[in-house]
C-alpha positions in Angstrom: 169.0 135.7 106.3 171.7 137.5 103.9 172.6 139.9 106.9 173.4 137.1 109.6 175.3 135.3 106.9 176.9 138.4 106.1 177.9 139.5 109.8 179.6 135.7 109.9 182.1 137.1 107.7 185.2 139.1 108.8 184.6 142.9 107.8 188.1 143.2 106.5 186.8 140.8 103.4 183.3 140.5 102.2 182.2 137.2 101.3 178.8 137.0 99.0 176.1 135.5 100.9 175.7 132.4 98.7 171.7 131.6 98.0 169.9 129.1 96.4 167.2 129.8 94.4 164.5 128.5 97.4 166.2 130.4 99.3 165.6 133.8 96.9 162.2 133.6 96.6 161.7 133.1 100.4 163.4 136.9 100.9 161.6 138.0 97.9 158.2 137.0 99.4 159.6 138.4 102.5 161.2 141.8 101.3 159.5 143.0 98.0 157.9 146.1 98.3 155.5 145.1 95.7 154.1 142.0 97.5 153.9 144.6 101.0 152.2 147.1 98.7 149.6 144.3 97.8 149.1 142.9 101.5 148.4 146.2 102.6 145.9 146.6 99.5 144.6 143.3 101.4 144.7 145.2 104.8 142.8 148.6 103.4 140.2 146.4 101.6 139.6 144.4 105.1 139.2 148.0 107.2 136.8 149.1 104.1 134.7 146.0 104.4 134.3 146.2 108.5 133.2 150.2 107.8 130.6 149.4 105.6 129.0 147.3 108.2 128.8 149.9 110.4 125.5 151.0 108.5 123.8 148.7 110.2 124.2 149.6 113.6 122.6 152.7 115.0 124.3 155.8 114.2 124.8 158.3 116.8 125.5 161.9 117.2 125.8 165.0 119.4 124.8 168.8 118.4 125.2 172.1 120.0 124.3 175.2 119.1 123.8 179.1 120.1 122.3 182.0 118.4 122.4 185.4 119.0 119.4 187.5 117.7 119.5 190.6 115.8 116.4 191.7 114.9 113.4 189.8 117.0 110.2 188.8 115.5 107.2 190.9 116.1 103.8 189.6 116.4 100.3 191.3 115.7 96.8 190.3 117.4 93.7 191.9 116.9 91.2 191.7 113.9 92.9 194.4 112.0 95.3 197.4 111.4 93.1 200.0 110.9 93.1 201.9 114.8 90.0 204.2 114.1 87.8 200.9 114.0 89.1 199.3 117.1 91.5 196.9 115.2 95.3 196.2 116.3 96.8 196.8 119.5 95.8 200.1 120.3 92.1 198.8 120.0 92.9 195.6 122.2 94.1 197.5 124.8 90.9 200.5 124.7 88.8 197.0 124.7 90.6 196.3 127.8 90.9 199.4 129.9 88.0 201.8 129.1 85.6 200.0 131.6 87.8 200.2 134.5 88.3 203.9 133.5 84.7 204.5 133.4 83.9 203.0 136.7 87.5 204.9 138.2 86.2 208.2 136.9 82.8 207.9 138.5 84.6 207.0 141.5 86.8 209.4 141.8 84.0 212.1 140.8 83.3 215.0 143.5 85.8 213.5 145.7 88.4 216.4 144.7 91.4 213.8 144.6 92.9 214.6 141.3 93.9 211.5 138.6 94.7 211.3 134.8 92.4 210.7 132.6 93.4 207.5 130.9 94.1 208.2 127.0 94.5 204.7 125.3 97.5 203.9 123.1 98.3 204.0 119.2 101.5 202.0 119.3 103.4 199.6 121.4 106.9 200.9 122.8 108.5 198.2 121.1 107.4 197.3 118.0 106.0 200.9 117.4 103.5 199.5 114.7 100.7 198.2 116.8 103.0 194.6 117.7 104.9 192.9 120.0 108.8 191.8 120.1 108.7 188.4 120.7 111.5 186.2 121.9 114.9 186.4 123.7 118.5 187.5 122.8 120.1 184.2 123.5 119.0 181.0 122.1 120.8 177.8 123.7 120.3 174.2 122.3 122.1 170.1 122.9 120.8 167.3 122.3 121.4 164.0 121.1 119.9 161.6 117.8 120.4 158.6 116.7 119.3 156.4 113.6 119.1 153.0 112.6 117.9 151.4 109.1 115.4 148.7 110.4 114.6 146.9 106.7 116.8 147.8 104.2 117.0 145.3 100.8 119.9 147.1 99.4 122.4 148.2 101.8 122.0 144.2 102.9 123.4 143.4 99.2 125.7 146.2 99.5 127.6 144.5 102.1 128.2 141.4 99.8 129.8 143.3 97.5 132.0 144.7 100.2 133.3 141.0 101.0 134.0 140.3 97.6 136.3 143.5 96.8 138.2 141.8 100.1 138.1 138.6 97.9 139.4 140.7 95.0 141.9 142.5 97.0 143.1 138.4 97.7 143.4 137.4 94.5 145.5 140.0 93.4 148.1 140.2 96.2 148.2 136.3 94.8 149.0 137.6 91.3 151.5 139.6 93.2 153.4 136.9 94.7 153.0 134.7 91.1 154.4 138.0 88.9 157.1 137.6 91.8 158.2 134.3 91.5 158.6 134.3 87.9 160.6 137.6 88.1 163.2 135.8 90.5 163.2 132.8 88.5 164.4 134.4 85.6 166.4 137.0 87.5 168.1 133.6 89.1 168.6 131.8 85.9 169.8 134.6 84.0 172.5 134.9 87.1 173.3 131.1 86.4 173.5 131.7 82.3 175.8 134.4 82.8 178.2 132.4 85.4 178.3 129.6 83.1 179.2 131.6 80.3 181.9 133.4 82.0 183.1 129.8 83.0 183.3 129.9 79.2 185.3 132.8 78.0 188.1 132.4 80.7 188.7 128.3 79.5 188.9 130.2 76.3 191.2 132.8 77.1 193.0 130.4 79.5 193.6 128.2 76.3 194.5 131.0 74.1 197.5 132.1 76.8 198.8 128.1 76.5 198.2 128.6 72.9 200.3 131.7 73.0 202.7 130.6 75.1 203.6 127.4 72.8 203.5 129.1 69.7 206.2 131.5 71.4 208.0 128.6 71.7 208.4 127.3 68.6 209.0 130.8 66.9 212.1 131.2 68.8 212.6 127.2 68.0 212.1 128.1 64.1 209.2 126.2 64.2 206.4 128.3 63.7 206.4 131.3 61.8 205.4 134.9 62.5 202.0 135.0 61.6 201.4 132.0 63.5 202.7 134.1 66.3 200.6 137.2 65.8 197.5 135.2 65.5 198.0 133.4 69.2 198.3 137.6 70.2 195.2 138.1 68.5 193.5 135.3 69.8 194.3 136.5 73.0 193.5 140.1 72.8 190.1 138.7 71.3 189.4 136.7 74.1 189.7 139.5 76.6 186.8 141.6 76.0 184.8 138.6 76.1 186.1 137.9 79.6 184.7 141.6 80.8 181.9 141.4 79.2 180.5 137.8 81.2 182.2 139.3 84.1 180.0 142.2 83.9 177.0 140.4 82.9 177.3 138.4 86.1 177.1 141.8 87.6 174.2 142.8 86.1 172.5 139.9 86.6 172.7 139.6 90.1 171.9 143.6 90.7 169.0 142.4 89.0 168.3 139.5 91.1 169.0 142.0 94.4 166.2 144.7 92.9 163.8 142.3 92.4 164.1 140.5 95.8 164.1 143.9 97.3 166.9 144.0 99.2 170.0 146.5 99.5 171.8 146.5 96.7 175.2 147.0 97.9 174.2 143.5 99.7 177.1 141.4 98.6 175.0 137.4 97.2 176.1 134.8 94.9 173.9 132.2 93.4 174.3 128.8 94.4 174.9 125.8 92.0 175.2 126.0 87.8 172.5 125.2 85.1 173.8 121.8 84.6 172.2 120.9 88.0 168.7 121.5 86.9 169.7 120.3 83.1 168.7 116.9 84.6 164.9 118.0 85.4 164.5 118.8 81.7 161.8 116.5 80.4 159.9 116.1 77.0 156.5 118.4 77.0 153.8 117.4 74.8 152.7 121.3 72.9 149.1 120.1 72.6 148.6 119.5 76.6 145.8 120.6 78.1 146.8 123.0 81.3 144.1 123.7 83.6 143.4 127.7 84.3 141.4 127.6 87.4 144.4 128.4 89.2 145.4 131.8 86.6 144.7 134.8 88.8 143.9 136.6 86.1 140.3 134.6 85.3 140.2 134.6 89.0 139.6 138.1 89.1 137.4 138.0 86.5 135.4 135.8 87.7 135.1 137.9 91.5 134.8 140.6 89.5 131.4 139.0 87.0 129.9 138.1 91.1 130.3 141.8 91.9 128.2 142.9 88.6 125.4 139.9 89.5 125.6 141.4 93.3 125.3 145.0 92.2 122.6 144.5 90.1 120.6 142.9 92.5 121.6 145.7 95.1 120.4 147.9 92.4 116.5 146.0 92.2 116.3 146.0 95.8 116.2 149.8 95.3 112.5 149.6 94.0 111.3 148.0 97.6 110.3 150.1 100.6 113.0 151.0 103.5 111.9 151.2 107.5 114.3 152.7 109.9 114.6 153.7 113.6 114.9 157.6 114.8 115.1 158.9 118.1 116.3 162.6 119.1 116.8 164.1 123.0 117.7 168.0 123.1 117.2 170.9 126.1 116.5 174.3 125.1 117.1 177.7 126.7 116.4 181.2 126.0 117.7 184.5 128.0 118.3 188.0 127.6 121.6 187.1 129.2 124.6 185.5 130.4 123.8 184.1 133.9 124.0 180.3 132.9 123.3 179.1 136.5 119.5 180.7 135.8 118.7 179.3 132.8 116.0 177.4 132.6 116.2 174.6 130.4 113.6 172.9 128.4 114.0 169.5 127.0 112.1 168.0 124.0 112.2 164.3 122.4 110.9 161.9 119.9 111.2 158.3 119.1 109.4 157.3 115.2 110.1 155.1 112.5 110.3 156.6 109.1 109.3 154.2 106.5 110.3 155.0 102.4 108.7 153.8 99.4 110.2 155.0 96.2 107.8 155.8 93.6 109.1 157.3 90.6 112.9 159.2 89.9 112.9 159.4 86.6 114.4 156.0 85.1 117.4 156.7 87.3 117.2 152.7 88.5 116.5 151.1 85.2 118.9 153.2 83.3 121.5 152.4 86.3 120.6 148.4 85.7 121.1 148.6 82.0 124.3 150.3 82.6 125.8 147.1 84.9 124.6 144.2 82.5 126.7 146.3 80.0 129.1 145.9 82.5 129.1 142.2 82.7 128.7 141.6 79.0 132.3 143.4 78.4 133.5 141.8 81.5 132.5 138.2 79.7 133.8 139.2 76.3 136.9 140.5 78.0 137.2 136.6 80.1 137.1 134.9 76.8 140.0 137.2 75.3 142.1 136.7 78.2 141.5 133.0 78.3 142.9 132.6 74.7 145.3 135.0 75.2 146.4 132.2 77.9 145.9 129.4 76.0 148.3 130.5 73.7 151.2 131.4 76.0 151.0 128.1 77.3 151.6 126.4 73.6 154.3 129.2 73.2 155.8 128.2 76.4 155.0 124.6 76.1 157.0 125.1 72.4 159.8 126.6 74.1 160.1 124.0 76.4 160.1 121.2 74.2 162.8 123.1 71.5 164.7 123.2 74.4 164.8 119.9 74.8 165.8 118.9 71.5 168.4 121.6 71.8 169.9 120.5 74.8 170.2 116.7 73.4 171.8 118.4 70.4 173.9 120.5 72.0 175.3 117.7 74.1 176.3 115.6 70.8 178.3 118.5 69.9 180.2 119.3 72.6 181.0 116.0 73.0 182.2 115.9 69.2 183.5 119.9 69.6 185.6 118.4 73.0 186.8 115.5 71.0 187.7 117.4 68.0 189.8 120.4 70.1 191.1 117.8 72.5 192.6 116.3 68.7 193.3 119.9 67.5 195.5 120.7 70.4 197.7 117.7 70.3 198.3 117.9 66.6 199.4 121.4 67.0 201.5 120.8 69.8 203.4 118.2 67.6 203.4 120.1 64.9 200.6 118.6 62.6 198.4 120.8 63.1 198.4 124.9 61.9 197.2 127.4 64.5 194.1 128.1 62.4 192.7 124.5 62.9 193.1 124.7 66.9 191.0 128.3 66.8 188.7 126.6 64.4 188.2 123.8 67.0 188.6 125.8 70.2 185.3 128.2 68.5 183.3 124.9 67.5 183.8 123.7 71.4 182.7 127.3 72.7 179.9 127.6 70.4 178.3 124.0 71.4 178.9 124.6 75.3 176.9 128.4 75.0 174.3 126.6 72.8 174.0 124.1 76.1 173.6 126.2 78.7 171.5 128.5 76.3 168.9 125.4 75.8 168.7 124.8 79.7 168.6 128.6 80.2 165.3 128.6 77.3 163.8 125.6 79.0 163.8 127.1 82.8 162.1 130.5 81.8 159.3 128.9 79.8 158.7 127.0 82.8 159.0 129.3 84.9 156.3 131.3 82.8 154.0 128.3 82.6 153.8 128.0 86.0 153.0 131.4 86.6 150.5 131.4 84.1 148.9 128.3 85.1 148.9 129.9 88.7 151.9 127.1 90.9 151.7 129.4 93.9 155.3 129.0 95.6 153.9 129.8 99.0 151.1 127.1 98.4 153.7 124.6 97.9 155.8 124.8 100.3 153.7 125.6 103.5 152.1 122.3 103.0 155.8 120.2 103.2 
């Protein structure tokens, strides 16, 4: 908005994009980097909910592994390791082969045709203690599992509890855009207060020049005299800082305005309109009104936050009932003494079971964990009835301020109009010389006093209400998406 009104403008001379106030809080809704910080709090909050629901569907993985042995395992059979008696390996094998010795040795007997004598063995080759190696150098595995809780109390609740931190996550990207609002209101008026002030000081330095400039006359006409003269240069030089002081305040103001919007700040704006425009909306307030707070997004939270106690101690109950889930696991197996994959020889293995879980006893882990959350929710209910009067009593304060407001503004208008009067008298008398030049200052200060204390009052008023509505919770956006 401020750049296509600002590329309407010839480069050679700048013109401030002139906005309304609407029109400010539209770009700071737009623009802040505080109200994109707390949508994507909104957005982070949304992507945590939808991954906690992901527990309930079945969760899948892959594996894949390979080992490479270094020492095998050796195994022993036979009744016992004592080889004199027959036992271990040695013994298996004399079990074994000493019969078909015997009957070879008869065979061979007077036949002349020589053969060895069979002598039975101690040790194997390999294990050389009476055992066998057992296994292969290279140990393949993959396969495939998968899980699913079938019953399960408390990762059910747990999901509530996920919605409601979106909820949360809401409410306070709401307080956001409130906290907003009420920053660029005041940013705006403040912007408006210093205008009309400025307004101010040049009408009074404007007048002090005339002043200056007639009592220069008459001093060279002999009829004023000296000091009369060096007063209207003091007057003058007086009124000058004042000028450069509302002229940088209007700066300020609106660099103010520009940082809380969020925009560039070299961006060149202006606000539109004066404080005596909304001076007409100023109304009497009654200090002992009743506001509602269900729209404060303070107790709002609160109150999310009290259902996200209940909820968790609920989840934390369910943790006493029994869980049933779903398991199911595919893998192939291979083991080689070497690298040839195209001659392995794989072996697959599988199982499908439910696993069910009843929690007995941990120790008062639960309980303790229960105690521990209604804690929780009693601080969280003493700290709701704090904030509430906390609230209660901004409002009066700001409902105060409105009204002294008010009944400054009325007064304030009596005396300008009596301070106008007065001055307008002042400055005729001294311009015929019935007058000193001490009255007209006297006058021109009672008239700049009484038009400050106005646009003070109307100033007062708009920031209290722009604070009661932000406390009570008038959402801008709310408003106007329903015109």
């Amino acid at each position: 908005m401020l750049v296509a009104a600002a590329a309407s403008v010839p480069q050679e001379q700048e013109v401030p994009a002139v906005i309304s106030l609407e029109q400010a809080l539209e770009i700071a809704l737009a623009e802040s980097p505080t109200v994109k910080i707390a949508d994507m709090e909104v957005e982070r909050a949304e992507f945590a909910r939808k991954g906690s629901y992901a527990s309930l569907f079945p969760q899948i993985s892959a594996s894949a592994s390979y080992q490479r042995t270094i020492k095998k395992q050796v195994m022993y059979m036979g009744g016992g390791d004592d080889e004199e008696d027959g036992g271990g390996m040695s013994g298996m094998m004399a079990g074994i082969l000493d019969p078909i010795v015997y009957h070879l040795q008869k065979l061979y007997a007077g036949t002349g045709i020589p053969y060895v004598e069979y002598v039975p063995p101690t040790t194997t080759e390999s294990a050389g203690d009476g055992g066998i190696e057992v296994g292969r150098w290279n140990t393949f595995n993959g396969g495939i599992s998968a899980s699913m809780p079938l019953i399960n109390a408390q990762l059910w609740k747990s999901l509530a509890i996920s919605g409601a931190s979106v909820d949360l996550a809401v409410e306070k990207a709401r307080s956001s855009r409130l906290e907003m609002v009420n920053q660029v209101k005041q940013a705006y008026f403040a912007a408006l207060l210093a205008k009309e002030a400025h307004k101010v000081y040049e009408s009074v330095y404007r007048n002090a020049v005339q002043n200056l400039e007639l009592t220069n006359k008459k001093y060279n006409a002999s009829k004023a005299s000296e000091l009369d003269l060096a007063r209207a240069k003091t007057t003058v030089a007086n009124a000058i800082p004042d000028v450069f002081n509302s002229e940088n305040a209007i700066f300020l103001s609106l660099w103010q305005l520009k940082a809380v919007m969020g925009i560039d700040l070299d961006t060149e704006i202006d606000v539109k309109d004066s404080l005596l425009v909304y001076a007409g909306d100023m109304q009497s307030v009654a200090v002992g009104e009743d506001y509602s707070l269900e729209g404060n997004s303070s107790l709002r939270q609160l109150a999310i936050q009290a259902d996200q106690l209940a909820n968790t101690v609920k989840m934390q109950r369910y943790g006493y009932l029994p869980t049933l889930s779903l398991a199911f696991s595919y893998s192939m197996n291979a083991m080689t003494n070497d690298f040839k994959f195209e001659q392995y020889k794989w072996t697959p293995y599988s199982f499908v079971g439910l696993s069910l879980n009843i929690p007995i006893f941990t120790g008062g882990q639960r309980h303790n964990e229960i105690r521990q959350t209604r804690v929780q929710a009693a601080e969280l209910s003493l700290q709701r009835e704090n904030v509430e009067r906390q609230l209660r009593i901004s409002i009066r304060q700001n409902l105060s301020t409105m009204e002294t407001a008010v009944k400054s503004h009325e007064s304030a208008l009596d005396a300008l109009e009596s301070a106008q009067k007065a001055f307008d008298i002042a400055a005729k008398s001294y311009e015929v010389g019935r007058s000193t030049l001490t009255d007209l200052d006297a006058s021109r200060l009672a008239l700049t006093q009484a038009q400050l204390a106005a646009s003070q009052a109307v100033y007062s008023y708009l920031v209290a209400k722009a604070a009661l509505e932000s406390t009570v919770g008038a959402d801008f956006t709310a408003e106007n998406t329903t015109k």
